[in-house]
Backbone as a chain_set.jsonl record, in Angstrom:
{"seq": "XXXXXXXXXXXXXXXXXXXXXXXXXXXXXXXXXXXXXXXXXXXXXXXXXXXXXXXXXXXXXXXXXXX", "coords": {"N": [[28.82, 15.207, 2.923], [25.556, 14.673, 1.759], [22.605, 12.591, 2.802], [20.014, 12.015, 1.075], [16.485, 10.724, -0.309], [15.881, 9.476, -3.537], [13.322, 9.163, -5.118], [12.98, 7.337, -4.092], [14.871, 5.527, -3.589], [18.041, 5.754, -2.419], [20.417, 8.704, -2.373], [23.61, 10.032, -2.333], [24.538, 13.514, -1.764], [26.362, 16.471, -2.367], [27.069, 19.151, 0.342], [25.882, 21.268, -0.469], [24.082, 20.93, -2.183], [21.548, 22.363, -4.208], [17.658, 22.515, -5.055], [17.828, 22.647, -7.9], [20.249, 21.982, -8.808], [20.697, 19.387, -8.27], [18.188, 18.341, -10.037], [19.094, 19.189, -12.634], [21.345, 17.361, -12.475], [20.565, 15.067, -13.322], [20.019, 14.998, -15.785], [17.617, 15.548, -17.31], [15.184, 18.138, -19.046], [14.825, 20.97, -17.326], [11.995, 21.889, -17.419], [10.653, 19.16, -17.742], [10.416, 18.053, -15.692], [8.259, 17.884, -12.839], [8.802, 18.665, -9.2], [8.677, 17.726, -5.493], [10.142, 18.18, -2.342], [9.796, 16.458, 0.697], [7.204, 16.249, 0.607], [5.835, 18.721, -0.182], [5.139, 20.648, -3.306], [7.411, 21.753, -5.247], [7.823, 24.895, -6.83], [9.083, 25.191, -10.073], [10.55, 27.622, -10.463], [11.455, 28.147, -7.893], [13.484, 26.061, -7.62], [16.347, 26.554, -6.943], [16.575, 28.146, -4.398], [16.061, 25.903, -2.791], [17.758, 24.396, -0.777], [19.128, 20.839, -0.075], [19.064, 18.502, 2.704], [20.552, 16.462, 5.059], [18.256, 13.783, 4.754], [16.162, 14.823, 3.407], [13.486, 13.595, 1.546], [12.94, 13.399, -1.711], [10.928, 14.16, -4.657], [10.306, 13.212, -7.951], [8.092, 14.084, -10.775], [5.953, 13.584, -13.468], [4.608, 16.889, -15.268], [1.722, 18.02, -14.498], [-0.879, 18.992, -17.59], [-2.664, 20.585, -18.87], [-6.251, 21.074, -19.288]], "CA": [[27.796, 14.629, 2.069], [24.023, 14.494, 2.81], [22.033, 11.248, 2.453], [18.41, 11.67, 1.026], [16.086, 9.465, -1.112], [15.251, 10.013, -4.399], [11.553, 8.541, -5.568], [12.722, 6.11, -3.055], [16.207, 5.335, -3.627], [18.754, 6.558, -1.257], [21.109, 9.063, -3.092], [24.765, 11.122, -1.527], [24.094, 14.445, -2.361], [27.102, 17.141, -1.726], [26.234, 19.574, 1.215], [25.943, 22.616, -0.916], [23.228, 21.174, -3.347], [20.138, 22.996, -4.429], [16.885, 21.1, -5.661], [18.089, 22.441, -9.087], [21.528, 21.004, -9.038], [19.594, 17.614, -8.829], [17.376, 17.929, -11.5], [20.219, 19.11, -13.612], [22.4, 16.089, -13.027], [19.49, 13.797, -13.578], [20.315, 15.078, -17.477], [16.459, 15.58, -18.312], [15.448, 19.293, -19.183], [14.377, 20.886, -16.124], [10.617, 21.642, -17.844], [9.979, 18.038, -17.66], [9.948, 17.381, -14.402], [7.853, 18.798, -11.486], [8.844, 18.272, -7.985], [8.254, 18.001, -4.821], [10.881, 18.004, -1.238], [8.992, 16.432, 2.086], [5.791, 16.21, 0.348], [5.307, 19.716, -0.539], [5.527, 20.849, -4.257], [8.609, 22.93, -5.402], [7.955, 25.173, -8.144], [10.742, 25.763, -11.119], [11.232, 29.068, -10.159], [12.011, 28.073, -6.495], [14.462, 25.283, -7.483], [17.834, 26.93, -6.656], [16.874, 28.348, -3.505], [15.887, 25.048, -1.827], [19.152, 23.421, -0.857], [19.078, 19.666, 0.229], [19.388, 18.676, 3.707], [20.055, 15.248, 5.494], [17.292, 12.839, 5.34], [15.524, 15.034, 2.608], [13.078, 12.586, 0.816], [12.567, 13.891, -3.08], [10.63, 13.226, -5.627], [10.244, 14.068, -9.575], [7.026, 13.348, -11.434], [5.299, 14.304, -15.04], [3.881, 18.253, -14.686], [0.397, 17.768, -15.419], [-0.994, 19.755, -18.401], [-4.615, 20.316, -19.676], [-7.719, 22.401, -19.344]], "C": [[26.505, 14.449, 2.876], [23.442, 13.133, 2.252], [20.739, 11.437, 2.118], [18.033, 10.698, -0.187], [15.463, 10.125, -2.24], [13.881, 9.51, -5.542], [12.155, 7.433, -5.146], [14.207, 5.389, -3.139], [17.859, 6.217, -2.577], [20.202, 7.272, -2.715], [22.135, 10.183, -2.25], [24.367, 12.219, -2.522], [25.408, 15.539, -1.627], [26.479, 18.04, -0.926], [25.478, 20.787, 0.586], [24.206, 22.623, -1.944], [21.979, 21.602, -3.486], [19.17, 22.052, -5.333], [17.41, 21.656, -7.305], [19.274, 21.736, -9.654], [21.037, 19.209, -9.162], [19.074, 17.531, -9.774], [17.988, 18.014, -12.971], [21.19, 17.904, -13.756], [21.222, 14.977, -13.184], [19.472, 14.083, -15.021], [18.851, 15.241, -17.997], [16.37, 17.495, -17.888], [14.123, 19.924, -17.687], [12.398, 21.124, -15.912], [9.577, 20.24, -17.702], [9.656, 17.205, -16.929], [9.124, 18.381, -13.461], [8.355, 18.311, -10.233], [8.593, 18.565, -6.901], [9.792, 17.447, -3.527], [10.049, 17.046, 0.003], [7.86, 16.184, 1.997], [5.151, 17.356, -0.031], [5.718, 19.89, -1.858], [6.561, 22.003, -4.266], [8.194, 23.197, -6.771], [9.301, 25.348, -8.785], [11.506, 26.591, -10.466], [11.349, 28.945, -8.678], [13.282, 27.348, -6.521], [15.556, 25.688, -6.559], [17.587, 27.75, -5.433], [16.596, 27.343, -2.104], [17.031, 24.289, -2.145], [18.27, 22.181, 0.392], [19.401, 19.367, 1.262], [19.158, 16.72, 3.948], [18.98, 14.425, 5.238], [15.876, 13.12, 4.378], [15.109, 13.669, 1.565], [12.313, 13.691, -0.723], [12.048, 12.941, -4.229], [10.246, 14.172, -6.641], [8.93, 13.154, -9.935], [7.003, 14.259, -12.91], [4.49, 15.29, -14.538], [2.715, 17.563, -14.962], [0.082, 19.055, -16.038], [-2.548, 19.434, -18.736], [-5.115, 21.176, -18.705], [-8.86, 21.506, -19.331]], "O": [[26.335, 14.199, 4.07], [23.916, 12.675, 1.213], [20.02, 10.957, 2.994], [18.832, 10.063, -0.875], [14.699, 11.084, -2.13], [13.875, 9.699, -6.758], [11.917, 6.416, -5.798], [14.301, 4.452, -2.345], [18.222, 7.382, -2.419], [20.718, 6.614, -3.619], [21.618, 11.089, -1.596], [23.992, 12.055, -3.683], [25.498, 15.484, -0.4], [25.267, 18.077, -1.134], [24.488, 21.238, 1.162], [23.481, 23.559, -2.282], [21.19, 21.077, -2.701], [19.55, 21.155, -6.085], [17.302, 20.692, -8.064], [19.307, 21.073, -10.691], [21.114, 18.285, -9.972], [19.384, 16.632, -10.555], [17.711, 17.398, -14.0], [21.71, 17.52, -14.804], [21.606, 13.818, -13.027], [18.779, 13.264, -15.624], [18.759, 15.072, -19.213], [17.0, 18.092, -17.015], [13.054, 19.455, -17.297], [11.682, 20.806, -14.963], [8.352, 20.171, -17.602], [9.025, 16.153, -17.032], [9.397, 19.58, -13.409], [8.282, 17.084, -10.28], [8.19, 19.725, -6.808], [10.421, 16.429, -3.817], [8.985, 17.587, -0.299], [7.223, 15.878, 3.005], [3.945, 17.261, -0.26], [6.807, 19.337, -2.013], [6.569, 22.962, -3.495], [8.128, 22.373, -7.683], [10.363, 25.585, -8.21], [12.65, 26.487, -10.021], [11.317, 30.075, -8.192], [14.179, 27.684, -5.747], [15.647, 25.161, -5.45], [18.657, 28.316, -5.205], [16.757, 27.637, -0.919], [17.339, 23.723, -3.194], [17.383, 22.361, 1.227], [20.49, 19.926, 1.391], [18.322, 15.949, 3.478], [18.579, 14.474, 6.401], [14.89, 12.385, 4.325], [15.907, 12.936, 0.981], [11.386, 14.496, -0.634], [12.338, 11.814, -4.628], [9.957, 15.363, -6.526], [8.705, 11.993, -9.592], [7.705, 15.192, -13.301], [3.718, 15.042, -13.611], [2.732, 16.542, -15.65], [0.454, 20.109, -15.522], [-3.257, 18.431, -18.809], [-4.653, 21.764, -17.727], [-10.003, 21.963, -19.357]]}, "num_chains": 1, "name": "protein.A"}
């Protein structure tokens, strides 16, 4: 098990998991969140190849939208 924090909460995370496996068990649809690993943004279409590591600090916000 890995230990990181999730918008500031400490959360076990199995070793295997990818940032999409997170956003999937967080039960909201994965459109409705944006995130970011370390402080850098993760797009959608990256999710599943960033797997979760020790000490990883994550966080989910609202995409922003508008023109």
């Amino acid at each position: 098990m890995n230990r990181i924090t999730l918008n500031g909460e400490t959360r076990s995370v199995e070793e295997a998991t990818t940032l999409a496996d997170l956003v999937a068990a967080l039960g909201q649809p994965p459109s409705a969140l944006a995130t970011a690993v370390n402080g850098e943004f993760v797009p959608r279409s990256e999710r599943a190849t960033v797997h979760l590591r020790e000490g990883d600090a994550v966080f989910t916000f609202q995409p922003i939208t508008g023109g």
